[in-house]
C-alpha positions in Angstrom: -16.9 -0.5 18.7 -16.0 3.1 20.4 -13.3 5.0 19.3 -10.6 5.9 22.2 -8.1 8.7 22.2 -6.5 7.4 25.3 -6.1 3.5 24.7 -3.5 2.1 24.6 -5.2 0.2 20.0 -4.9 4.0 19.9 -1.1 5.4 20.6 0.0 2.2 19.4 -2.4 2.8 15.8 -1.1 6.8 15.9 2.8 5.7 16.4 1.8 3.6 13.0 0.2 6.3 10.8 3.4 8.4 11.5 5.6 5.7 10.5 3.6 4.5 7.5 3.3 8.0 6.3 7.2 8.8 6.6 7.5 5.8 4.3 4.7 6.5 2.0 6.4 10.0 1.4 9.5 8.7 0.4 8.9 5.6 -1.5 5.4 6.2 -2.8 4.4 2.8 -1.3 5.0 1.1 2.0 2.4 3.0 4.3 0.2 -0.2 3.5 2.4 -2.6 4.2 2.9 -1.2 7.7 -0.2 0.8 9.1 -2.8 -2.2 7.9 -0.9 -5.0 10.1 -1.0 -2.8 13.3 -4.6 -1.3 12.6 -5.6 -5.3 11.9 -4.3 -6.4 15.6 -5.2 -3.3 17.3 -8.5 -3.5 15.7 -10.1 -5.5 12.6 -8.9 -6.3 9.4 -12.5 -5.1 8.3 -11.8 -1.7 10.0 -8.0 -1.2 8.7 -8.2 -1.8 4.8 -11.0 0.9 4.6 -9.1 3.4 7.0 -6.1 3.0 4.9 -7.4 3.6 1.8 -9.2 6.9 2.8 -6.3 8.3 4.6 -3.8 7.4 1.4 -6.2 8.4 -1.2 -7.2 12.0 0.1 -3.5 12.6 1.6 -1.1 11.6 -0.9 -3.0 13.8 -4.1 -0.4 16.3 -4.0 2.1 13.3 -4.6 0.4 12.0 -7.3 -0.3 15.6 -8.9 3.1 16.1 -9.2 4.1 12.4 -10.0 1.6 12.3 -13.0 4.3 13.9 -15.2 7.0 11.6 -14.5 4.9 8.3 -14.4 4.9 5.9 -17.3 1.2 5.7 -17.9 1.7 2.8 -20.9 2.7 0.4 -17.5 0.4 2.5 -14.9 -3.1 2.1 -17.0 -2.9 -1.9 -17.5 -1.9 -2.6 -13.7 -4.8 -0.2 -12.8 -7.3 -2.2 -15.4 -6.1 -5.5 -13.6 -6.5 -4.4 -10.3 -10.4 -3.1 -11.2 -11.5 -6.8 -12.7 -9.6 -8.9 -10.4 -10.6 -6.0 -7.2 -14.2 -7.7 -5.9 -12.5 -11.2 -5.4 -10.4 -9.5 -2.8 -13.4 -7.9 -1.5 -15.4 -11.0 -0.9 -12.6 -13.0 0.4 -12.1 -9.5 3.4 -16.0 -10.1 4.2 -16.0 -14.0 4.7 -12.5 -15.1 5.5 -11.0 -15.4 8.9 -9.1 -12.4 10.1 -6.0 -13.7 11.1 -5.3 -15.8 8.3 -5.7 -13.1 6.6 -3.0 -11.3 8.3 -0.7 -14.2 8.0 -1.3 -14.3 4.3 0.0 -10.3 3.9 3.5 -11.5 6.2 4.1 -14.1 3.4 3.2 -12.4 0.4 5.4 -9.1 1.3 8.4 -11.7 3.0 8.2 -13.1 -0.8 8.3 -10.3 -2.3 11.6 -9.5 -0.4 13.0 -12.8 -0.4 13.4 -12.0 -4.4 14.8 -8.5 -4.3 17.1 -9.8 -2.5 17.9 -12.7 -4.6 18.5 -9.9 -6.9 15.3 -10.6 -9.2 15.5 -7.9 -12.3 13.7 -7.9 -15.6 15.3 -7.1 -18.9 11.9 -5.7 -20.4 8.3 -4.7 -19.8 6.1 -7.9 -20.1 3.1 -7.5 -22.5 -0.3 -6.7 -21.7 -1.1 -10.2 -20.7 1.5 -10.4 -17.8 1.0 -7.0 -17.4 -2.5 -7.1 -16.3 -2.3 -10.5 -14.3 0.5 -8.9 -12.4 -2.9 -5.6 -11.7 -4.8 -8.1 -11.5 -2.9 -10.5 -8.4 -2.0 -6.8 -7.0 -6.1 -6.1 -6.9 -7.5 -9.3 -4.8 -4.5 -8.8 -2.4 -6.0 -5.1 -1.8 -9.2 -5.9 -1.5 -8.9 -9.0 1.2 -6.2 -7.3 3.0 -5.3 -3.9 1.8 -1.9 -4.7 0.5 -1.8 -4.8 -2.6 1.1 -3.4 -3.4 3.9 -6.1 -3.6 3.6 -7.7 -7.0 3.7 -4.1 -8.1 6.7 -3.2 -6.1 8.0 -5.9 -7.5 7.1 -5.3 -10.9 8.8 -2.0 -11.4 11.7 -2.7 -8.4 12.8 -5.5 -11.1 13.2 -2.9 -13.8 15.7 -0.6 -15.4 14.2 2.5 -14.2 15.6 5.2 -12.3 14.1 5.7 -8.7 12.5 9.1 -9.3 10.6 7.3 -12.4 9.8 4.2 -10.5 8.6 6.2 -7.3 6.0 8.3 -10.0 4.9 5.2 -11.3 4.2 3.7 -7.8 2.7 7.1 -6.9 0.1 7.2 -9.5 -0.6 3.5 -9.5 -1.4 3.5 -6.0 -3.5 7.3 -6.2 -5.8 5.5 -8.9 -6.1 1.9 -7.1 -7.0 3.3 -4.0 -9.9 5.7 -5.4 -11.1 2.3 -7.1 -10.9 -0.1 -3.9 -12.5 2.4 -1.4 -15.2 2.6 -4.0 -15.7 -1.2 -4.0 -15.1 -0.8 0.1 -18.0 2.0 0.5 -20.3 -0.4 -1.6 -19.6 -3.4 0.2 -20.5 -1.6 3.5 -17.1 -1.6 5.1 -17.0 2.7 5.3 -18.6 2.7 9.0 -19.0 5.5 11.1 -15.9 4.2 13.3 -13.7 3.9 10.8 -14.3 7.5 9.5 -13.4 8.5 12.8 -10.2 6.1 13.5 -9.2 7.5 10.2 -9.7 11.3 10.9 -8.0 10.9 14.3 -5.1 9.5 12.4 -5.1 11.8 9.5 -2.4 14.8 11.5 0.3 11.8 12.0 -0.1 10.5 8.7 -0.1 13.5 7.2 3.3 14.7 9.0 5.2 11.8 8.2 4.5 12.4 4.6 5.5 15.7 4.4 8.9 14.4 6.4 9.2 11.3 4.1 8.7 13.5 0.7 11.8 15.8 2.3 13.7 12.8 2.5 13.9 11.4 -0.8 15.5 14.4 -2.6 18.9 13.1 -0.3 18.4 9.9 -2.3 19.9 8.2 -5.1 18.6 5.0 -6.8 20.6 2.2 -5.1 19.7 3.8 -1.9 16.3 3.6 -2.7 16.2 -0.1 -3.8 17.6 -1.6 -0.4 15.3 0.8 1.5 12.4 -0.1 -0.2 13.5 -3.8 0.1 14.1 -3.1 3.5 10.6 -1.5 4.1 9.4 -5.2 2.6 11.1 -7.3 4.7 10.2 -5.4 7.6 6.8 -5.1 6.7 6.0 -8.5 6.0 7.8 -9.7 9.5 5.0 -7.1 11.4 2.1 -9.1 9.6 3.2 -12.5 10.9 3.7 -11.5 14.5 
């Protein structure tokens, strides 16, 4: 597979980053949900997942450098522990199953996930560290198989009492922390090809932009804003992976 500039996988994959990062920058999550369904059909599954995690991981520190105050790491460090033990299932299932199914199966998980927002799905209290870490640990074979891992987690803190800027650190520094694990488990399954280095360095400047442009955005927010955008970003999300 050749990387090129001028096809048509390309603009379409570029239009993507820019989006995904806009959203990334203002949510803290999202730029999954809706770069890894176009780089899937323009390309592979097997190429997107890794892509995304490098470009999220090395682009989005300054996010999570600055989020790391905010963050509520007593809820951040068990999702993170579930997401490393439950990661290489999701891994082996990206390597043996078939790539559109696997596509299909990221439009219904993220079109649950909204479904329930919108049902208007809140928790009183923090599980324990049982629920806590099953919640990591659904979160981490979703990433691994199809590079969205992120709904359950949405979900998880969307459901709570917390005040968007709180909720948007956690989601920050959860993501910042699962990606560095999964492109670890990506690199040693051999997933990290030349190609995809390149896909993801030609796409680095749009991603990059939008998140600078989506960071700017969120200080005009206020929490119930956030909510239905970030439902919104779901829905929307989940409708792309089942086209």
């Amino acid at each position: 597979m050749s990387l090129d500039p001028l096809s048509p996988a390309f603009a379409i994959a570029a239009a993507g980053a820019l989006v995904a990062g806009v959203v990334r920058g203002f949510s803290g999550f999202g730029g999954a949900m809706i770069l890894v369904p176009i780089l899937a059909v323009a390309y592979a599954p097997a190429v997107a997942v890794p892509v995304l995690y490098i470009l999220d991981l090395v682009l989005t520190l300054p996010l999570a450098w600055r989020a790391r105050r905010r963050c509520a790491w007593r809820e951040v460090l068990p999702l993170v522990l579930g997401h490393t033990v439950a990661l290489p299932v999701g891994l082996a299932l990206l390597l043996i199953a078939d790539p559109i199914a696997l596509t299909r199966v990221m439009g219904v998980v993220v079109l649950t996930v909204a479904l329930l927002m919108a049902l208007g799905l809140r928790r009183r209290a923090t599980p324990g560290p049982p629920g806590t870490l099953l919640v990591g640990g659904v979160a981490g074979v979703l990433a691994g198989s199809t590079g969205i891992g992120g709904p359950p987690v949405i979900l998880f803190w969307l459901s709570g009492q917390d005040t968007a800027p709180t909720m948007r650190a956690n989601i920050i520094v959860y993501f910042s922390l699962a990606a560095a694990l999964t492109l670890a488990g990506l690199v040693a399954a051999g997933l990290v090809t030349a190609f995809v280095l390149g896909l993801t360095l030609a796409l680095a400047p749009a991603y990059a932009v939008g998140l600078f442009l989506g960071a700017r955005a969120f200080g005009a927010s206020d929490d119930r804003l956030y909510r239905w955008l970030a439902l919104g970003i779901i829905g929307v999300a989940g409708a792309v992976a089942l086209l």
